[in-house]
C-alpha positions as CSV (number, residue, x, y, z in Angstrom):
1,X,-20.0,28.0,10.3
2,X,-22.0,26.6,7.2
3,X,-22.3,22.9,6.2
4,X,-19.4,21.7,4.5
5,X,-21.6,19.5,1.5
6,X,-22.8,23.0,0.6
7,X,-19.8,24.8,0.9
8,X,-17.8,26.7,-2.3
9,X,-15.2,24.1,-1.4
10,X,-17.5,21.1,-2.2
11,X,-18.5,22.9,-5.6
12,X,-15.1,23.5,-6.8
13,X,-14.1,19.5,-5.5
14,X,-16.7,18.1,-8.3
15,X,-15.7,20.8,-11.1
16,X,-11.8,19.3,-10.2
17,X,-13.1,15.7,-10.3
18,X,-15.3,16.8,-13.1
19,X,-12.2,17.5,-15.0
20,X,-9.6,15.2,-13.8
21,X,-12.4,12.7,-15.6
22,X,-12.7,14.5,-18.8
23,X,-8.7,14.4,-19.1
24,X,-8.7,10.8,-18.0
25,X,-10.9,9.4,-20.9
26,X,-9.2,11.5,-23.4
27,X,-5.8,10.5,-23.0
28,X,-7.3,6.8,-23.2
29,X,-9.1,7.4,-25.9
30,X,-5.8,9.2,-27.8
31,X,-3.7,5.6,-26.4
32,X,-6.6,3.9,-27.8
33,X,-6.5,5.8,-31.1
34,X,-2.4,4.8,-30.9
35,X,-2.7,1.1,-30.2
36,X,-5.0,0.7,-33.2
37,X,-3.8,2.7,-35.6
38,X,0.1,0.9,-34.9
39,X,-1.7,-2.7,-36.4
40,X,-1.6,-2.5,-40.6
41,X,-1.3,-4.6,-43.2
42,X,2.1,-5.1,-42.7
43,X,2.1,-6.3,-38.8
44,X,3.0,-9.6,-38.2
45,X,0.3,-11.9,-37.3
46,X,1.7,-12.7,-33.7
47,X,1.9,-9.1,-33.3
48,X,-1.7,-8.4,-33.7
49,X,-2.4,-11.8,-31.9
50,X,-0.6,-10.6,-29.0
51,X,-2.0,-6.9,-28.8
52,X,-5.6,-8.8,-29.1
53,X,-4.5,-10.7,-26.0
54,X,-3.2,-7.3,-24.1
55,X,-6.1,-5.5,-25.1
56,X,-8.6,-8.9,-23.5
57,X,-5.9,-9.0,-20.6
58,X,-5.7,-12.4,-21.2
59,X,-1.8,-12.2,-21.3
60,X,0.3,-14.7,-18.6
61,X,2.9,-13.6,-16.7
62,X,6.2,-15.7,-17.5
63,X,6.4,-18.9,-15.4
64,X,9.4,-19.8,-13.1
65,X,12.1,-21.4,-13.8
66,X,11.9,-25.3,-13.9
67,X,15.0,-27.6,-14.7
68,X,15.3,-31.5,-14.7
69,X,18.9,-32.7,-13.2
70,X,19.7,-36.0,-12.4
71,X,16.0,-37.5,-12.7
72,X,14.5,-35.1,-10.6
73,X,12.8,-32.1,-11.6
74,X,13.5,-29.0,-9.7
75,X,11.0,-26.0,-9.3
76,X,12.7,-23.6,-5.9
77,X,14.1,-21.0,-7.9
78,X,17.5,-20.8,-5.4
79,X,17.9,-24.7,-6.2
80,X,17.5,-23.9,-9.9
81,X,20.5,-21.0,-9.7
82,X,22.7,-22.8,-7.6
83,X,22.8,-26.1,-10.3
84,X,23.1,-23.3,-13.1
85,X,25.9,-21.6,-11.2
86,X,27.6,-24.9,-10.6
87,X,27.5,-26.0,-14.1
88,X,28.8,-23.0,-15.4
89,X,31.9,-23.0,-12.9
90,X,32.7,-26.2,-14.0
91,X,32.4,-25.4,-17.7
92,X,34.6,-22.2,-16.9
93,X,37.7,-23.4,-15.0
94,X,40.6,-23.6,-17.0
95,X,42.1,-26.9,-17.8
96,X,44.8,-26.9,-14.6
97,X,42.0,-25.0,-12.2
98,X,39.9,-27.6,-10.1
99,X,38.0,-24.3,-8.8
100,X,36.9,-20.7,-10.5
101,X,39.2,-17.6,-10.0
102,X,38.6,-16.2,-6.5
103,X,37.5,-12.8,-7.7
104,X,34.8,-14.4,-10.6
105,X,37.8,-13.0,-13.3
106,X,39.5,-15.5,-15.9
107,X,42.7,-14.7,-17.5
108,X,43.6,-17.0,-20.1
């Protein structure tokens, strides 16, 4: 049994990866050749600010919710829903309702 490094196998493997590279840098270079060509004279200046900031990766992911109730400023995103949720039930009851409808449905 020969060595597998000098084996057809091992030949074919590099054409394949040989290959699978060619076709990689193509395709980037055609969603290169995209990107740019989508930025004219018409574009909006934050539009080509923010495909300049994709392009040097230097775009932030968006930041969690923070809200300030009752002096204190709360960050835990369950303690941030549960405020929202109770302000909007108390916003939502009807006049003569102390509490929300127990299936989350108004009728008015």
């Amino acid at each position: 049994m020969g060595s597998f490094l000098s084996s057809p196998f091992l030949e074919a493997f590099r054409r394949c990866r040989a290959r699978a590279r060619r076709v990689l840098k193509e395709v980037q270079r055609a969603s290169w050749k995209a990107h740019v060509s989508s930025i004219n004279a018409r574009t909006p200046p934050t539009d080509v600010f923010n495909k300049v900031r994709r392009i040097a990766r230097k775009y932030s992911t968006p930041s969690p919710p923070v809200l300030f109730s009752a002096g204190q400023t709360m960050a835990d995103p369950r303690t941030v829903a549960n405020l929202f949720a109770e302000h909007f039930a108390s916003v939502s009851c009807s006049p003569g309702r102390t509490s929300p409808p127990e299936n989350g449905i108004s009728r008015h």
